[in-house]
Residue frames relative to the residue before (quaternion, step in Angstrom):
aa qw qx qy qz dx dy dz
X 1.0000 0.0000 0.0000 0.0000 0.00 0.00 0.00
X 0.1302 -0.7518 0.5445 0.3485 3.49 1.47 -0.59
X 0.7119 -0.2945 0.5865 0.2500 2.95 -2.77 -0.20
X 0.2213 0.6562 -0.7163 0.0856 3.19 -0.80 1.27
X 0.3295 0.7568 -0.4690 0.3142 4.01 -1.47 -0.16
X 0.5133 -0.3955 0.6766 0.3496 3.40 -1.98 0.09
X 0.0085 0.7194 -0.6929 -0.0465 3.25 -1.97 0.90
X 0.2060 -0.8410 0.4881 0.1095 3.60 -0.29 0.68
X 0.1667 0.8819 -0.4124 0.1562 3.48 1.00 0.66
X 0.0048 -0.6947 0.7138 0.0892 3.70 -1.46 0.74
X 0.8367 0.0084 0.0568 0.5447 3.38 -0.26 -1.18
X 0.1301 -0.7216 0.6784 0.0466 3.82 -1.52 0.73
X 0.0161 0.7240 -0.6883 -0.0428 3.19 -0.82 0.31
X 0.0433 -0.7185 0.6940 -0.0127 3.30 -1.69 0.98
X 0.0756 -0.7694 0.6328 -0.0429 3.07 -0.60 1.47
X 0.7275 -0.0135 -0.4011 0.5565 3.14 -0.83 2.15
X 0.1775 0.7371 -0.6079 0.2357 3.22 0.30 1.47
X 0.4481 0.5177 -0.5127 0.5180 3.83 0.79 0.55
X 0.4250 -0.8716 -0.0635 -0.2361 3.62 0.85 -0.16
X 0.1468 0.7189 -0.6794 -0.0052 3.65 0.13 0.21
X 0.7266 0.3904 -0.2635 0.5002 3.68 0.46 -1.82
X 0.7730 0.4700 -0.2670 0.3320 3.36 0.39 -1.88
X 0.6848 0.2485 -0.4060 0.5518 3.73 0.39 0.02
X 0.6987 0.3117 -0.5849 0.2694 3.45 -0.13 0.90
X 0.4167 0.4573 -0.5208 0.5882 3.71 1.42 -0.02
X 0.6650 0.3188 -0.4515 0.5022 4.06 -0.30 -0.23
X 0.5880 0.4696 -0.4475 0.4831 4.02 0.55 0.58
X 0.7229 0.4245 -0.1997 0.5073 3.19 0.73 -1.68
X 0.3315 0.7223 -0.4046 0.4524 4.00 1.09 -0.35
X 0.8482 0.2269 -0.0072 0.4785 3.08 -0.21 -1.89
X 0.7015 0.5721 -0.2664 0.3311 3.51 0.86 -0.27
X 0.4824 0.4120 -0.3619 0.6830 3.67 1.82 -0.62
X 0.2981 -0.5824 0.7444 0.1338 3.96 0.26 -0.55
X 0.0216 -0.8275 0.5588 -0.0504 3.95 0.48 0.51
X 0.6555 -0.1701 0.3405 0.6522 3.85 0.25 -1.24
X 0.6123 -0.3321 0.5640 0.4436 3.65 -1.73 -0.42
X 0.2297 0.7297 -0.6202 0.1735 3.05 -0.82 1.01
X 0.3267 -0.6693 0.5607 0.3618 4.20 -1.02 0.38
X 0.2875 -0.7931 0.5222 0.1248 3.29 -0.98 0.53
X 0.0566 0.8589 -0.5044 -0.0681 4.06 0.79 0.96
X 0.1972 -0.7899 0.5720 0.1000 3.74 -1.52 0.42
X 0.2311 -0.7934 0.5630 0.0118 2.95 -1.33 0.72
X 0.1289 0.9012 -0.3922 -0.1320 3.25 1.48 0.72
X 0.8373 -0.2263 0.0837 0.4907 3.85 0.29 0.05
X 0.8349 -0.3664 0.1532 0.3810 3.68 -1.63 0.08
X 0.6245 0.4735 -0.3108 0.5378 3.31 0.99 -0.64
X 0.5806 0.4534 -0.4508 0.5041 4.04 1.17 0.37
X 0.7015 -0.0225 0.1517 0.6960 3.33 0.95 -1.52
X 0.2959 -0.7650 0.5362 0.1990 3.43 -1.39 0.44
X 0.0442 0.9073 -0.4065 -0.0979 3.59 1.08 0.62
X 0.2229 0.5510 -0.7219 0.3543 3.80 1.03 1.55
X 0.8307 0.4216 -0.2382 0.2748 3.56 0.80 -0.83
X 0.8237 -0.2725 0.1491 0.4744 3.58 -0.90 1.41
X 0.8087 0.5559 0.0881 0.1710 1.11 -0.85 -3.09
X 0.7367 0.5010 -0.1981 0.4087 3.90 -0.07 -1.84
X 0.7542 0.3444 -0.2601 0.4949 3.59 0.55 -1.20
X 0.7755 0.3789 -0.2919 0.4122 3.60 0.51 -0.68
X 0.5045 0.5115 -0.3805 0.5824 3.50 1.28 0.62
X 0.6321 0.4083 -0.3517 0.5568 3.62 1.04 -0.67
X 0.7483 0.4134 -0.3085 0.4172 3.57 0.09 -0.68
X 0.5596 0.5656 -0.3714 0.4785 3.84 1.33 -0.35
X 0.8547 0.3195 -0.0938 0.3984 3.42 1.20 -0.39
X 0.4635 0.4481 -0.3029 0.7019 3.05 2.12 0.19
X 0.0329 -0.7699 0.6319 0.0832 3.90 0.38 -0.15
X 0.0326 0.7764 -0.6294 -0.0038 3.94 0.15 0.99
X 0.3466 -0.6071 0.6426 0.3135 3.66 -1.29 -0.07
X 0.8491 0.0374 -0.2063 0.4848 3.83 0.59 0.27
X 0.0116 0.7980 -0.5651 -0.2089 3.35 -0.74 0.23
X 0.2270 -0.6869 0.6729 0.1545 3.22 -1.48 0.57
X 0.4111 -0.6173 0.6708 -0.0072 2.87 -1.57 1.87
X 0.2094 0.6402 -0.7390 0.0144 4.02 -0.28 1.16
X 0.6567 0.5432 -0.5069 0.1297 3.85 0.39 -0.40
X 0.1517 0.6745 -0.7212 -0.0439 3.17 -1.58 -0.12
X 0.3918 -0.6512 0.5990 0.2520 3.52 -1.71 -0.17
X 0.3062 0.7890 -0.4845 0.2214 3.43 -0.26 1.34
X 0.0109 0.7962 -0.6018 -0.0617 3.37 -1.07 -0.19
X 0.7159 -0.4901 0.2153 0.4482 3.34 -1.25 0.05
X 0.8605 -0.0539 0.0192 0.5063 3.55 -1.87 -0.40
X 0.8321 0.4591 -0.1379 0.2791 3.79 0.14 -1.65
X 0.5490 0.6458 -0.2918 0.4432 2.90 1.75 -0.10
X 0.6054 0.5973 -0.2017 0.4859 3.54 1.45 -0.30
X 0.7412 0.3838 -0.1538 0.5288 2.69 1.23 -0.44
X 0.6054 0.5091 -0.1210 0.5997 3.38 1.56 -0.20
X 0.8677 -0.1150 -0.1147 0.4699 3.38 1.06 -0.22
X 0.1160 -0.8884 0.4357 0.0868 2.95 1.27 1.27
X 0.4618 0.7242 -0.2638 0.4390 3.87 1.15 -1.70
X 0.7834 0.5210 0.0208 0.3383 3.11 -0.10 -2.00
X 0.6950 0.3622 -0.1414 0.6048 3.46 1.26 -0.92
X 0.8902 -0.0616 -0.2577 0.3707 3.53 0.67 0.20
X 0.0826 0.6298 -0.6511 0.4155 2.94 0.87 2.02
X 0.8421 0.2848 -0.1503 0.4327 3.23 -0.04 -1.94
X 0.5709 0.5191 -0.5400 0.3362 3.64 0.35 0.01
X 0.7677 0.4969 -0.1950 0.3546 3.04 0.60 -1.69
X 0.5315 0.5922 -0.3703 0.4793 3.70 1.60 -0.35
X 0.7677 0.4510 -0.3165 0.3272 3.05 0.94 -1.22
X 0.5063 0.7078 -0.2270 0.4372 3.38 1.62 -0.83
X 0.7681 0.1249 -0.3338 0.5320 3.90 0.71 -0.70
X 0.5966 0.4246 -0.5630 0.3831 3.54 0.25 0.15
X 0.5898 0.3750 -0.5782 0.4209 3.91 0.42 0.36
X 0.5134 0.6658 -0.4442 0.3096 3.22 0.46 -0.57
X 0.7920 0.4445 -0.1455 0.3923 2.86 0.33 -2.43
X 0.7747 0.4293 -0.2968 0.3569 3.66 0.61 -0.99
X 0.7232 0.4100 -0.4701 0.2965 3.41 1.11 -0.33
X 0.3194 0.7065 -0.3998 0.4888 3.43 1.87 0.32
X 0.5919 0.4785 -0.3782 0.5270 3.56 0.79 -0.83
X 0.8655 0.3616 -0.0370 0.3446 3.50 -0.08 -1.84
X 0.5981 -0.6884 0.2218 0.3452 3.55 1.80 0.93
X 0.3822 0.8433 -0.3580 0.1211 3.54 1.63 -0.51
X 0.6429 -0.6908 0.2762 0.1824 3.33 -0.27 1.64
X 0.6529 0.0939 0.2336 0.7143 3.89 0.83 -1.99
X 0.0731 -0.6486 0.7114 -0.2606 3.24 -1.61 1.09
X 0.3627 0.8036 -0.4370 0.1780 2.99 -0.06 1.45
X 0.4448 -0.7119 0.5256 0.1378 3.65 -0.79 2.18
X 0.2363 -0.5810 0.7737 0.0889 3.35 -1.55 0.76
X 0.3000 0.8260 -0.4771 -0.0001 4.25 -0.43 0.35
X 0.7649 -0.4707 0.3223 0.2991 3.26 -0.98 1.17
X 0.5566 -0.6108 0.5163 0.2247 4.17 -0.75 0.90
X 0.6012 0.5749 -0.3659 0.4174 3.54 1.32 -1.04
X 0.5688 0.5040 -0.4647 0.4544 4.11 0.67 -0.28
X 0.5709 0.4702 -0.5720 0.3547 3.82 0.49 0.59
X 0.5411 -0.6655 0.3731 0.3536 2.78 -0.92 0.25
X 0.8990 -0.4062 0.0850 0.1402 3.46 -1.11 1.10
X 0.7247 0.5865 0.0273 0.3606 2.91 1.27 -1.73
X 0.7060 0.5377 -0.1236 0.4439 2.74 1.60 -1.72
X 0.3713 -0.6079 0.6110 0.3453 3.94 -1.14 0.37
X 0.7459 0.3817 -0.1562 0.5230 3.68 0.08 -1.51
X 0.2779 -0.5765 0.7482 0.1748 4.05 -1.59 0.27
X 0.2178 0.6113 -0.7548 0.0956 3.03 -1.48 0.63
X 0.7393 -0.5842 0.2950 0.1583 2.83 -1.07 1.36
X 0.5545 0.5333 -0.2457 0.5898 3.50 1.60 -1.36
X 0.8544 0.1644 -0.2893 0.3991 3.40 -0.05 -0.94
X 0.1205 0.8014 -0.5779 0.0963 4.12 0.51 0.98
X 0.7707 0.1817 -0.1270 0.5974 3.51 1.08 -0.82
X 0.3997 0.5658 -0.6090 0.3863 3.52 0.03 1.13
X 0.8456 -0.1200 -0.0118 0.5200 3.72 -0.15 1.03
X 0.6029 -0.6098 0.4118 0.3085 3.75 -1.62 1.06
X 0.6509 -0.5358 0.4029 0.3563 3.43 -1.45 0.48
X 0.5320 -0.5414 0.4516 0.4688 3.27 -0.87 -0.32
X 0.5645 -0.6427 0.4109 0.3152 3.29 -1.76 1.10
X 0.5678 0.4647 -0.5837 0.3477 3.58 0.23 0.31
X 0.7885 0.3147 -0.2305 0.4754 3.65 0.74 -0.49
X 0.5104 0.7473 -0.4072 0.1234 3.78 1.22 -0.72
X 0.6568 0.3826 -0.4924 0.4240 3.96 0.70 -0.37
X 0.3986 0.7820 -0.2947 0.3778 3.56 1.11 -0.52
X 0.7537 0.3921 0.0301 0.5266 2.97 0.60 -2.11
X 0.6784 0.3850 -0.4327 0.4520 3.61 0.76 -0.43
X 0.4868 0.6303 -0.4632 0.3889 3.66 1.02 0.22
X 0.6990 0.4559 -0.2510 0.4904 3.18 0.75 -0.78
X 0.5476 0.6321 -0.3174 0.4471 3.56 1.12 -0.43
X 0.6817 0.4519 -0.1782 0.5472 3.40 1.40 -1.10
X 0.6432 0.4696 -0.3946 0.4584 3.25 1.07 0.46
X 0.6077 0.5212 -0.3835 0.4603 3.35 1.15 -0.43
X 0.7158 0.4955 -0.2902 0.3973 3.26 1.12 -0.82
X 0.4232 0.5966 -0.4507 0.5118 3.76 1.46 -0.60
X 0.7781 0.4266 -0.3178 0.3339 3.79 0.34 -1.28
X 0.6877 0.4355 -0.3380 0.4724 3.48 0.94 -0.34
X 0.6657 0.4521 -0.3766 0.4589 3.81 1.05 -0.36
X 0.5253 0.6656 -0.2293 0.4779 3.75 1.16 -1.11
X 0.7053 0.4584 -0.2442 0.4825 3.91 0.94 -0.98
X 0.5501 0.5760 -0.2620 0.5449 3.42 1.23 -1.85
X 0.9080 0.0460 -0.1016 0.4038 3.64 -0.32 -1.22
X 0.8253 0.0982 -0.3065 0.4640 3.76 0.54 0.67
X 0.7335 -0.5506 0.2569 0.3048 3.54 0.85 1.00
X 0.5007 0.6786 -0.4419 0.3058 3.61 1.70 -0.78
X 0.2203 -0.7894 0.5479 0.1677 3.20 -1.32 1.24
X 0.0643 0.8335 -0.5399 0.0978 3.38 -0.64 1.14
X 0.0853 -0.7621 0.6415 0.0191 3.30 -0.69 0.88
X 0.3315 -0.7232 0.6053 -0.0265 3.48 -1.89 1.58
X 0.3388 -0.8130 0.4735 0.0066 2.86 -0.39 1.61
X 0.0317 -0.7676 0.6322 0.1000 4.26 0.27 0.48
X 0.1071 -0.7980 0.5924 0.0265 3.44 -0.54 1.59
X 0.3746 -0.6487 0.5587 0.3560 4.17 -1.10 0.17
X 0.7206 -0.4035 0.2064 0.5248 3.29 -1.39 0.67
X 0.3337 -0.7288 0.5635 0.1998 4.22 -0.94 0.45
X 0.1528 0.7354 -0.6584 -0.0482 3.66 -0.99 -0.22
X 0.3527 0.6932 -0.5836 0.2333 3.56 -1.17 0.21
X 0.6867 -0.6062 0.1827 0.3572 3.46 -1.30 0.44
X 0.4190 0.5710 -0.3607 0.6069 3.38 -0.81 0.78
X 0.7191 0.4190 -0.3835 0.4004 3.61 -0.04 -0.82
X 0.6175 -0.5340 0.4594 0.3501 3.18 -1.81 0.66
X 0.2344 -0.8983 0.3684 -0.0489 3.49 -1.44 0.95
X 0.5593 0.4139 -0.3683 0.6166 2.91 1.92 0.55
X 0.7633 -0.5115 0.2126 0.3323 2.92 -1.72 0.73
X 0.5553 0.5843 -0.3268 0.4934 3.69 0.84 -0.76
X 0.9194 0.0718 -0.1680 0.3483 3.32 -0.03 -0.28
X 0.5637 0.6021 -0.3832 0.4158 3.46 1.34 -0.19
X 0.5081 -0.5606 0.4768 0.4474 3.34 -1.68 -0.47
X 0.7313 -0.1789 0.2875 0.5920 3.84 -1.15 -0.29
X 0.7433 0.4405 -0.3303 0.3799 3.83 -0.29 -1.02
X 0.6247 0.4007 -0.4235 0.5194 4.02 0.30 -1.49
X 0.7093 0.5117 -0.3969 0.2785 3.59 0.32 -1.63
X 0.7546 0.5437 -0.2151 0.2979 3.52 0.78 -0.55
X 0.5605 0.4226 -0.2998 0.6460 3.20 1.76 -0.81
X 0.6439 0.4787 -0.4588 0.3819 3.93 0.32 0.51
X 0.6268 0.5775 -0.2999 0.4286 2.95 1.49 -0.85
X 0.6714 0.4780 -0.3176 0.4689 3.49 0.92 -1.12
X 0.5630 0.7117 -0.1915 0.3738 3.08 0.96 -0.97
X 0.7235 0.3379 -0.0674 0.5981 3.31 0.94 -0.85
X 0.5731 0.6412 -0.2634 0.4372 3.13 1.34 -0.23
X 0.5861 0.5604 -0.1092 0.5749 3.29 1.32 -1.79
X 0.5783 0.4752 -0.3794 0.5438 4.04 0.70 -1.25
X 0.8499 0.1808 -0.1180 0.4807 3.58 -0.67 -1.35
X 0.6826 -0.5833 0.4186 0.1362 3.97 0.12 1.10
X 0.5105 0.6519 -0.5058 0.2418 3.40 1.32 0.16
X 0.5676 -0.6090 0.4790 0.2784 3.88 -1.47 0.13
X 0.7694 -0.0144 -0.0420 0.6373 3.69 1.02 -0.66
X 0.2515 -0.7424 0.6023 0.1510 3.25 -1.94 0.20
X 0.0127 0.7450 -0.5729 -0.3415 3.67 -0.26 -0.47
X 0.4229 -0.4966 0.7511 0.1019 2.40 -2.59 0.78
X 0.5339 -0.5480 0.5837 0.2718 3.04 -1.86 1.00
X 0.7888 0.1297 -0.1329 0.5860 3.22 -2.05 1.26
X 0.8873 -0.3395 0.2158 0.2255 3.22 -2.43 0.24
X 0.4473 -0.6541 0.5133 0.3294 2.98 0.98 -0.85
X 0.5067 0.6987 -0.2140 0.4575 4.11 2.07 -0.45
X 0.7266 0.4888 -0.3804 0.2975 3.26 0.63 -0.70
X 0.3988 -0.7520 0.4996 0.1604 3.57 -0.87 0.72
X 0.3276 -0.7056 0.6279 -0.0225 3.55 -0.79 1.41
X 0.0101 -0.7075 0.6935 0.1355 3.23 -1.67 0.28
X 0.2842 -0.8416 0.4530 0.0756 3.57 -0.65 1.37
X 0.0799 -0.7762 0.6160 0.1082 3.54 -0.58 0.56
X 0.5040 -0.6926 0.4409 0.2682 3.36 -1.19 0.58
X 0.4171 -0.7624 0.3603 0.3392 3.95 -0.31 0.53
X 0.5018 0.5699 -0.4472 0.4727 3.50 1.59 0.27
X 0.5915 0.5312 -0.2873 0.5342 3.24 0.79 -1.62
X 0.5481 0.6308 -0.3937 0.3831 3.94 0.56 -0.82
X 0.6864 0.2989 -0.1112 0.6535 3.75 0.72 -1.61
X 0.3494 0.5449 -0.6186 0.4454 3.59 0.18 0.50
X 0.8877 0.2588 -0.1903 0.3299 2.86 -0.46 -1.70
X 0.3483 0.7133 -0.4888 0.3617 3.42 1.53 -0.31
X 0.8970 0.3494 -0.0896 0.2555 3.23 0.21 -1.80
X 0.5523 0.5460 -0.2567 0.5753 3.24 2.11 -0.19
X 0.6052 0.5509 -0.3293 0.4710 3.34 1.29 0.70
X 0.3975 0.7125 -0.2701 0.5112 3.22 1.87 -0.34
X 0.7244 0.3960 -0.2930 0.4824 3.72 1.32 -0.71
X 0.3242 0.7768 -0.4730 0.2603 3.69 1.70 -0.70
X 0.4261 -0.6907 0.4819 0.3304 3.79 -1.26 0.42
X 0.5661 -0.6595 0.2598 0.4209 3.64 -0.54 0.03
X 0.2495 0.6816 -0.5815 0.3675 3.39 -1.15 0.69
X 0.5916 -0.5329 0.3697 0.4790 3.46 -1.00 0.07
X 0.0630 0.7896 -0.5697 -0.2191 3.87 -0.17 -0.61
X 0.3417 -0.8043 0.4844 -0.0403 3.31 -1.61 0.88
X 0.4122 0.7245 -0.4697 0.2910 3.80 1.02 -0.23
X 0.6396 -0.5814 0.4924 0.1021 2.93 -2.21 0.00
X 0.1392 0.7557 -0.6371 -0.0610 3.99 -0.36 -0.11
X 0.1988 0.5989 -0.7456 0.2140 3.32 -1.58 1.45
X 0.5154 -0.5241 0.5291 0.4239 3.54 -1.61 -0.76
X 0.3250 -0.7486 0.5123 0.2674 3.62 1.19 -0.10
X 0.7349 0.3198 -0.3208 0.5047 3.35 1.22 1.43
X 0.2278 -0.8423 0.4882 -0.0206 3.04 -0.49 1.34
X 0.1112 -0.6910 0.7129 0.0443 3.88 -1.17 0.67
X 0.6567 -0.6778 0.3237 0.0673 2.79 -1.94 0.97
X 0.5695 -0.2822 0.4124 0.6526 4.21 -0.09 0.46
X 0.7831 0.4345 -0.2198 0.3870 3.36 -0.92 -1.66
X 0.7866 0.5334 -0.0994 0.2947 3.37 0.15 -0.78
X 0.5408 0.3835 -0.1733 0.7283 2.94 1.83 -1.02
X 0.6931 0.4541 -0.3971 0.3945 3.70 0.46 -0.34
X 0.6201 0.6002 -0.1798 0.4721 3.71 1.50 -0.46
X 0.7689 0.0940 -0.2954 0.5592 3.08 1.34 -0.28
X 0.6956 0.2586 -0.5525 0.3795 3.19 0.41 1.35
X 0.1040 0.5948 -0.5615 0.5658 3.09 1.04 1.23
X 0.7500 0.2547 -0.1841 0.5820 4.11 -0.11 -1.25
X 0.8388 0.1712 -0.4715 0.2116 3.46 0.41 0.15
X 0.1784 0.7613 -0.4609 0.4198 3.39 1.58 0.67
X 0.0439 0.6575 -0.7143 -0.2356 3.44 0.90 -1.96
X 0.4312 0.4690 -0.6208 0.4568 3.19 0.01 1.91
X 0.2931 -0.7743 0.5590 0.0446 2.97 -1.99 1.56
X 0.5863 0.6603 -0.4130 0.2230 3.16 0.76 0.24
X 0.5332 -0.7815 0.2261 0.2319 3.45 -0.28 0.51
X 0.4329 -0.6564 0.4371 0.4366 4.37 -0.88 0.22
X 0.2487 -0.6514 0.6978 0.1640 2.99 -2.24 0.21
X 0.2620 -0.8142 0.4732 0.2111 3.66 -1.03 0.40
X 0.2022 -0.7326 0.6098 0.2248 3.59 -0.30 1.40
X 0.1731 -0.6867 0.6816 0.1840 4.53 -0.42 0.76
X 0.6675 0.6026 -0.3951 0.1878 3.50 0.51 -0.91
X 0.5013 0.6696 -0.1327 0.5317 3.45 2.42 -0.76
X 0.1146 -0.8125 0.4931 0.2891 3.83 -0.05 0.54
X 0.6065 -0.5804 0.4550 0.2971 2.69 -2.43 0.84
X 0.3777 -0.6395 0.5307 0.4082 3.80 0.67 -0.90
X 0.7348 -0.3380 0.1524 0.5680 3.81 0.06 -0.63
X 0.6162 -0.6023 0.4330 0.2646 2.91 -1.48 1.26
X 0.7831 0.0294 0.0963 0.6137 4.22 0.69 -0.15
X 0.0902 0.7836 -0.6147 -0.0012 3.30 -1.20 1.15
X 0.1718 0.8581 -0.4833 -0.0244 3.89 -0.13 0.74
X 0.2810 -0.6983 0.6046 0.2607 3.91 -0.58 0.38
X 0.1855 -0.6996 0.6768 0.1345 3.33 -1.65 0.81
X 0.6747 -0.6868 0.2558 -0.0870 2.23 -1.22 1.80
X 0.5193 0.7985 -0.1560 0.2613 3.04 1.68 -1.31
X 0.6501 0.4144 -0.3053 0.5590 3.58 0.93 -0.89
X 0.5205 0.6454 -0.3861 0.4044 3.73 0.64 -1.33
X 0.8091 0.2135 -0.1366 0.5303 3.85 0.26 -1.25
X 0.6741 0.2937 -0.5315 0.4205 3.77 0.61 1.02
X 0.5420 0.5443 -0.4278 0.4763 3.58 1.30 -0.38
X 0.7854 0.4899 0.0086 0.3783 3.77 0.62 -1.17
X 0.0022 -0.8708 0.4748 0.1279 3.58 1.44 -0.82
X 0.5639 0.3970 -0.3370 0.6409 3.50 1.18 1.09
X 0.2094 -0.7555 0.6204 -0.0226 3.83 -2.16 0.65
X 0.6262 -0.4528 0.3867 0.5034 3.47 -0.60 0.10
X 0.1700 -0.7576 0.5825 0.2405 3.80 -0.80 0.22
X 0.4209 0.8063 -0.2621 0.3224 3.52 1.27 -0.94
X 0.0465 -0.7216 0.6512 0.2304 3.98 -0.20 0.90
X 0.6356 -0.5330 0.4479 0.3338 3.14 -1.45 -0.20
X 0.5170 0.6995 -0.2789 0.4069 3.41 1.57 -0.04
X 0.7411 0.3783 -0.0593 0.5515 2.60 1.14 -1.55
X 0.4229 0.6530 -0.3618 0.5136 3.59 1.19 -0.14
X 0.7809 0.3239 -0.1162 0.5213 3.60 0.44 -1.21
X 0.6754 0.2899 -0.4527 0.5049 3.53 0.77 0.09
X 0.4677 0.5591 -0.5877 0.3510 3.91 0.76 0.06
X 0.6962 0.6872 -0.0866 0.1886 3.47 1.41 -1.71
X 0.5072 0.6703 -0.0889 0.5344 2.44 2.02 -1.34
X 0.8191 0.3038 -0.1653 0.4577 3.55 0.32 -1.70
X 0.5165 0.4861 -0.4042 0.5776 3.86 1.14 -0.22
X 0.5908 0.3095 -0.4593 0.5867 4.21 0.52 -0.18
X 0.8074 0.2310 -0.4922 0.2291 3.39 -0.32 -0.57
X 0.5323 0.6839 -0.3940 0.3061 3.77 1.12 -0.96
X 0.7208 0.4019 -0.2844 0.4879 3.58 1.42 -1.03
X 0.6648 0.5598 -0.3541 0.3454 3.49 1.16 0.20
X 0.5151 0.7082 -0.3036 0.3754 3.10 1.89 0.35
């Protein structure tokens, strides 16, 4: 539907703008050309280390932005939950109140959280906003996910007792170029266009996927993603709370079939069961997103995966 509208912009900041999300909203930025506006980065730890206090709340005392975008976090796919369970909600949750706390300190106007679909709670097939805190994520993602939980909850205490507007942005599982592509850290989709990929190079006939191959995903494109990022910049103040997804979800198998056909590979899948699925179905409704926003993803999933596809192979050349 693209970015259309008034934009009253001075300073942005994106902190984790090196990136999957955050360096495409620092594309899409410069690409709508919105108004005159500075565009500041934070592109990762080796720029700034925002576990620490001190560093961010000096950086933001002296950058005075009018919005910041929160893309960072430490994560990765399924195995990573389970592998660094500790690790995942130390550093998130560090990194999470010192934005808060410092852009409280340093007067910062808008504050706005992109956060992972996995903070619902487990059980459920469909998101809705209402039912976000009715039961624990699932254990492959849950120390993970309670990070992201502490952000929703920073945004609703942070407004109440110091006015900070910040709006949380519950995104569905993303994919698009750029993203990570091996199995350790990606999601179900990167992990798959390497696999085939690598498959198709070295001439092999089958691969396995982890688990059945059943569970149902919902993909969101990582433009359409910074869309809604940047069509949220116009939101009124207050805390805000909404979803962004396609409010459709396809199956392991499936997603592996149609980039299988676009690979233009014949060789065929195995199922490792012994390897968990995580939940059995994840979709976001959609419903608040297109009254808060008066806009939706535009992005099929076809056409998504062939953008994904030819950007993996071009960068494998």
């Amino acid at each position: 539907m693209g970015i259309s509208g008034k934009y009253n912009l001075k300073k942005i900041l994106v902190i984790g703008s090196n990136g999957f999300l955050g360096s495409t909203l620092c594309k899409s930025l410069l690409k709508f050309q919105l108004s005159e506006f500075e565009l500041l980065q934070v592109q990762g730890k080796n720029d700034l280390d925002i576990t620490n206090f001190e560093l961010i709340n000096s950086y933001l005392n002296q950058a005075k932005p009018d919005i910041v975008v929160n893309a960072a976090a430490f994560v990765g796919g399924i195995s990573y939950g389970y592998k660094y369970p500790a690790d995942l909600l130390h550093r998130n949750s560090l990194m999470a109140l010192n934005i808060f706390e410092s852009c409280r300190q340093n007067n910062i106007n808008q504050l706005i959280n992109p956060i992972s679909n996995c903070a619902y709670p487990g059980e459920l097939n469909v998101y809705k906003e209402e039912m976000f805190w009715d039961g624990k994520p699932h254990e492959s993602v849950f120390y993970y996910a309670m990070t992201r939980r502490l952000i929703v909850g920073l945004g609703e205490a942070y407004f109440k007792q110091y006015n900070l507007n910040c709006t949380n942005i519950v995104m569905s599982n993303m994919y698009g170029p750029n993203d990570h592509f091996d199995e350790e850290r990606s999601h179900a989709l990167g992990a798959l266009v390497k696999k085939i990929y690598d498959a198709k190079v070295n001439n092999l006939d089958s691969i396995t996927i982890w688990g059945t191959g059943q569970p149902i995903r919902e993909w969101l494109y990582v433009e359409d993603a910074a869309e809604a990022i940047i069509k949220s910049f116009n939101l009124k103040s207050g805390h805000n709370f909404f979803n962004v997804g396609v409010n459709k979800g396809i199956s392991i198998i499936d997603l592996a079939n149609l980039i299988k056909e676009q690979l233009n590979w014949k060789g065929s899948f195995k199922f490792d069961s012994s390897k968990p699925d995580g939940a059995s179905e994840k979709r976001v409704d959609n419903y608040r997103t297109l009254k808060l926003l008066d806009w939706q993803p535009s992005t099929r999933l076809v056409d998504g995966i062939k953008l994904t596809v030819d950007w993996y192979v071009e960068s494998q050349k």
